[in-house]
Each structure stands twice: as C-alpha cells, then as structure tokens.
C-alpha positions in Angstrom: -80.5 36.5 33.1 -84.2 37.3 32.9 -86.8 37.0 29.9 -87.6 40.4 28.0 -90.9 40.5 29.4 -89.8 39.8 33.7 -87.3 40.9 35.5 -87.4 37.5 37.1 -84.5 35.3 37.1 -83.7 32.5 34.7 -81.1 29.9 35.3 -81.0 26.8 32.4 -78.9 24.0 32.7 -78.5 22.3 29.4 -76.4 19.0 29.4 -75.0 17.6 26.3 -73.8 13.8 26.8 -72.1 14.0 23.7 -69.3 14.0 22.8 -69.4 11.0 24.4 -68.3 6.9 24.4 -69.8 5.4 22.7 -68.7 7.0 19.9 -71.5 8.0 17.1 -70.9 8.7 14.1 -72.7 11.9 13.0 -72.8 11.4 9.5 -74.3 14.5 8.2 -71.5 16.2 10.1 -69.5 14.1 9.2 -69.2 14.8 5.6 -68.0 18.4 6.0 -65.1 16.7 7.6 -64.3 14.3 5.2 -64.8 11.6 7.7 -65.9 7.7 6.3 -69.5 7.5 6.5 -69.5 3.2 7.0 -65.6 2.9 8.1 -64.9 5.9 10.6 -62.1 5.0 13.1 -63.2 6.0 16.9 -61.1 9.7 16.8 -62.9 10.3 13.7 -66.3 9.5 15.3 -65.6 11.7 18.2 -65.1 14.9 15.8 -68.4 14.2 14.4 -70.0 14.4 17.6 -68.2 17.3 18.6 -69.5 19.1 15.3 -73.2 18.2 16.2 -72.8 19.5 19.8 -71.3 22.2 18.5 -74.1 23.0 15.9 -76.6 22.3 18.6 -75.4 24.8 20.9 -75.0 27.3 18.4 -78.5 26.9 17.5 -79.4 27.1 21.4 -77.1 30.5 22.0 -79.1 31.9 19.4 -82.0 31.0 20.4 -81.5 32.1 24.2 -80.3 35.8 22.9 -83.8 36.4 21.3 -85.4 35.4 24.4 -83.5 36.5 27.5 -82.0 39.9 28.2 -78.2 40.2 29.0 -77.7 36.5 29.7 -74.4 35.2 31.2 -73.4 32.2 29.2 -71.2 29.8 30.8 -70.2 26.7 28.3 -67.9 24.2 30.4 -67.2 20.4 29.9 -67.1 18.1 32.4 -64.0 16.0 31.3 -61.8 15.5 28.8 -61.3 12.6 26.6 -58.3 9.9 26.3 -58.5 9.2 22.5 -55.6 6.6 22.4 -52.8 8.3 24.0 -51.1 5.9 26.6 -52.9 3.0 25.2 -55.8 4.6 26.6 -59.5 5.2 25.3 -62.1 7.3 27.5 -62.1 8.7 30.9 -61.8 8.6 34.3 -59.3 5.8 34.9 -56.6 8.0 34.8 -55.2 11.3 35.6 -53.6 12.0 32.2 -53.9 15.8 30.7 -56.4 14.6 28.4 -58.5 13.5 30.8 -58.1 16.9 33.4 -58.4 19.4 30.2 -61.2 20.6 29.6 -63.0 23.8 27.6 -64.3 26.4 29.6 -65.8 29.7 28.6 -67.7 32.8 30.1 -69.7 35.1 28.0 -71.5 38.3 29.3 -72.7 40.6 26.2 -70.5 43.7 26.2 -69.7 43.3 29.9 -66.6 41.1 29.5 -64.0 41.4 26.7 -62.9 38.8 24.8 -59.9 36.9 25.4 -58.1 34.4 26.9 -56.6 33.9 30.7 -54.0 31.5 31.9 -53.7 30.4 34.9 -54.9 27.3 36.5 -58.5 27.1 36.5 -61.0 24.3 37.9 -64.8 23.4 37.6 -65.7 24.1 40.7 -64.5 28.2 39.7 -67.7 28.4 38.1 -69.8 28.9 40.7 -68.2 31.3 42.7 -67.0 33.4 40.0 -70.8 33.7 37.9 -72.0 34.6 41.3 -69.3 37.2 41.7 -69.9 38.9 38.2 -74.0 39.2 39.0 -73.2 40.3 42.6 -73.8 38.1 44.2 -72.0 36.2 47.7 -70.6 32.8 47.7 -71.3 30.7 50.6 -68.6 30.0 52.6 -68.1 26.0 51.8 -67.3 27.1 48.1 -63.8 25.9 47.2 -63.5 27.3 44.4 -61.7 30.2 42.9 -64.0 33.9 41.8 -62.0 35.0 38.7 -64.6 38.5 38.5 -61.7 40.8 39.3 -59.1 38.6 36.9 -62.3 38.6 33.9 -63.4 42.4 34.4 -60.8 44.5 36.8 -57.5 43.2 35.1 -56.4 41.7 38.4 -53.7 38.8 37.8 -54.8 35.4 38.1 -53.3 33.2 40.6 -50.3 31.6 39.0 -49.1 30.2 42.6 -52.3 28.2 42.9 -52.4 24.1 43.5 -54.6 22.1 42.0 -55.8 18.7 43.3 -57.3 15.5 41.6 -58.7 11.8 41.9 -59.9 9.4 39.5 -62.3 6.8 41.2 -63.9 3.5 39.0 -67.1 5.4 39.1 -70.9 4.4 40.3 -71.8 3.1 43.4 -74.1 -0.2 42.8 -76.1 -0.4 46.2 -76.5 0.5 49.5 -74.9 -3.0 50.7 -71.5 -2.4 48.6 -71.5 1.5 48.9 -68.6 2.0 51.8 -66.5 -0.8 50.7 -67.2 0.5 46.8 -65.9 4.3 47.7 -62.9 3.8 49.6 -61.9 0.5 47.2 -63.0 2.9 44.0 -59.7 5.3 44.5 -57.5 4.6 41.0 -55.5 7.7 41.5 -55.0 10.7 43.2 -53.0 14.0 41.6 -51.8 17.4 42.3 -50.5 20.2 40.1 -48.2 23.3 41.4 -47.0 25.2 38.4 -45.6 23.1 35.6 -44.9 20.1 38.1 -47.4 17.6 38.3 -47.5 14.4 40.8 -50.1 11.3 40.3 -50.0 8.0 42.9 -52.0 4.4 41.8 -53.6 3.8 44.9 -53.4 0.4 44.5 -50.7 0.1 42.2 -48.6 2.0 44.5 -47.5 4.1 41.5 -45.9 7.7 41.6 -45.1 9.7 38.7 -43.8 13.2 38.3 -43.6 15.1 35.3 -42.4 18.6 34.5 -45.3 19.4 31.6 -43.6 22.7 30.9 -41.3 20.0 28.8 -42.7 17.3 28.6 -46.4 17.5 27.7 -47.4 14.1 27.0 -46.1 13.1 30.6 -43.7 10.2 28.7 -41.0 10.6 31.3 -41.4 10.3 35.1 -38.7 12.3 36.8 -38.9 9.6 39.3 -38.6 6.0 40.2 -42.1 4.3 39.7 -41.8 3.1 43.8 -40.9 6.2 45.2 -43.3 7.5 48.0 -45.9 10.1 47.4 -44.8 13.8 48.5 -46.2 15.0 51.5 -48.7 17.1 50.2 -49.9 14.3 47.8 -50.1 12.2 50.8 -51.9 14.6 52.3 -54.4 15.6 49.6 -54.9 11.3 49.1 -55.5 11.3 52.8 -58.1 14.2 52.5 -59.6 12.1 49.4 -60.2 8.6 51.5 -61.7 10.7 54.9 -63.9 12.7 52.1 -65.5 9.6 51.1 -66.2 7.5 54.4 -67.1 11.0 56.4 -71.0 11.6 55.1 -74.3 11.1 56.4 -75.0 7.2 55.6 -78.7 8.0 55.3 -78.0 9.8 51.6 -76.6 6.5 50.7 -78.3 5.6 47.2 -80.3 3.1 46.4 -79.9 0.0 44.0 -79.8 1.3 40.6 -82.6 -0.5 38.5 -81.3 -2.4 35.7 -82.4 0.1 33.1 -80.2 2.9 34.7 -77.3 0.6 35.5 -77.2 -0.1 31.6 -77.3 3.0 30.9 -74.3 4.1 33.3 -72.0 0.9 31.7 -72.5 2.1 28.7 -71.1 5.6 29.1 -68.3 3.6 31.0 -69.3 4.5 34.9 -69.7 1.0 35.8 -67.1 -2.0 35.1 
C-alpha cells in the first residue's frame, strides 16, 4: 500500500503475542462472554484473549483504511493452540491438527471477492502469493505456493499438493550447546497428502497414520505404533536433520541474557 499523500510504499508488520500461554484473562472481554471474572478455567481464558486481539485489530484495520490507499491486508497466525485435546496444553511439542491449523486471510478492497478456498495452504504461501497479487517476482528460493491465479483468475487450487512438518523443543540457549541443541531438538516430523496424514517421534520412534477425512481428532492410528516411517517421511525427516546442521556457523546466536531467556520460558520456547 501507500499513504494518501505518497505513492511510496508501506509495509507494517504488527505482531500480536496474544492469544497466547500464559493465559490472561481479559476481563472486560470477558464479560460479554459470560466467562468467570476470578475463576476462569484456561479455555475460557484463551477466548478472552482472542476477543481483545480481535477488538485490537479491528480498531487497527480501521485505522490503517483512513490512512493508506488500497492496502493489502494479510491477517495470518503463526500456530495453533492444543487446548487439552490429547492431554495436551500449548504448542509446538506435537504435530496434532490443533497445533498445524491455523487462520489465514487476504484482503484487497474490491480487488478480491470474498470467500473461502480449500486446498492445502501453508505460511510460507504468503509471501509469494502478496507479491504475486501487487506484481511483483518471487525469488527463486521461495517454497511456497502463489495462490494469485486461485484468489483472482478462478484457477483451481492444488488439491494434489504435500505438505510437510516438524516440531522441534524450541530456542537455542548458546553458541556452546547450539549444534548438539538443533539436531537433539527434533520431537516430530509430519507429512500430509490429501486426507492421509503421517507423524514419526524422533526419539520415541513413534509413527502414526491417520485418515482425517474420518477421523478428525487423529484417535486411531491405522498403524502399529513401531512401524517404520514411509519413505517420503523418511525422506522429508532426513531433509529436516541436514537443514539444521548445513548453515553458516558464524550466524550462530549468542547467549540469551537472562531477561530474554525468561521471557522465551514463559511463552513455553525454552524447557
């Protein structure tokens, strides 16, 4: 987009942590959805965050279309959220549905209809495809998908499409423990080709298939817990370990001060 005023481009990033562990409760929201202002259970804590986030970036939409012309608005989280299911609460320790879904919306004035496309779609789309819809050229080490045609030509998405996943324990402490830290990090690795869906524990030595066309809350494995990964799991896991020991060991980080590394085991990054 640009400002009324310049024809010079404007790109915002706006990051919302919540909704987010640790769960607030937002009590002023809260009351509108009849949650318990002193006794709210986690779930119930999580809607009121979602309901300030949600007021906030209504308030910030509106804002932005008073002072930029035509702007692309791209609203995208970065992860779901485990809110009990499979004895789990939070993120990133498994490769669940509720961890891999996630909301993601495009909005361009009049230019793009609304309305909804299925297909299998991934974070790293976003890029590529916003690109696409300004005119713009992706470079060529973009993975990711350009849905411009699917969004504004009424091409068909790409229903054949893979997608691939890992979960890893999260932040890496120091520069001493960063290689052993990535490779040992892996907790899972995943792959989805239509309705079937594959995960392997990496250390566990886990696999599980399940069909989510009929089963959607992945209770039952279609196969035995020790069975080997398939071979393009195997290969994708493969892909995942040489990702994370093939970089330049000068952009290693540096120790985390003790202010930031609270800040990161709160959210849950670091054990």
């Amino acid at each position: 987009s640009h400002t009324a005023s310049s024809d010079r481009p404007v790109f915002a990033w706006v990051h919302y942590v919540e909704p987010h562990a640790p769960y607030r409760n937002w009590r002023e929201y809260g009351e509108a959805l009849g949650v318990d202002a002193r006794n709210a259970p986690p779930a119930d804590r999580y809607d009121t965050e979602i309901a300030y986030v949600d007021d906030a970036i209504g308030r910030l939409v509106e804002r932005a279309g008073r002072l930029l012309h035509d702007p692309v608005i791209v609203f995208v989280s970065d992860h779901g959220e485990s809110l009990g299911e499979h004895d789990y609460w939070g993120h990133g320790r498994n490769l669940y549905e509720p961890t891999l879904r996630i909301p993601m919306a495009i909005a361009w004035g009049d230019r793009l209809s609304g309305g909804r496309v299925a297909g299998p779609a991934l974070i790293t789309d976003i890029a590529p495809t916003v690109l696409g819809l300004i005119g713009g050229d992706a470079p060529d080490g973009f993975s990711g998908f350009d849905w411009t045609g699917v969004l504004t030509a009424d091409a068909e998405p790409p229903t054949d499409r893979v997608t691939h996943y890992q979960a890893h324990r999260g932040a890496v402490m120091s520069r001493h423990e960063s290689d052993l830290a990535r490779r040992s990090g892996v907790i899972e690795v995943g792959l989805i080709d239509g309705p079937i869906k594959e995960t392997f524990r990496t250390q566990r030595q886990v696999r599980r298939v399940f069909d989510l066309s009929e089963d959607p809350g992945e209770l039952h494995s279609r196969t035995a817990p020790k069975d080997n990964p398939s071979e393009a799991l195997d290969g994708w896991m493969r892909e995942v370990f040489t990702g994370l020991t093939s970089f330049d060991v000068d952009a290693t980080p540096e120790p985390l001060d003790e202010e930031s590394a609270a800040n990161l085991k709160s959210l849950g990054y670091i054990d």
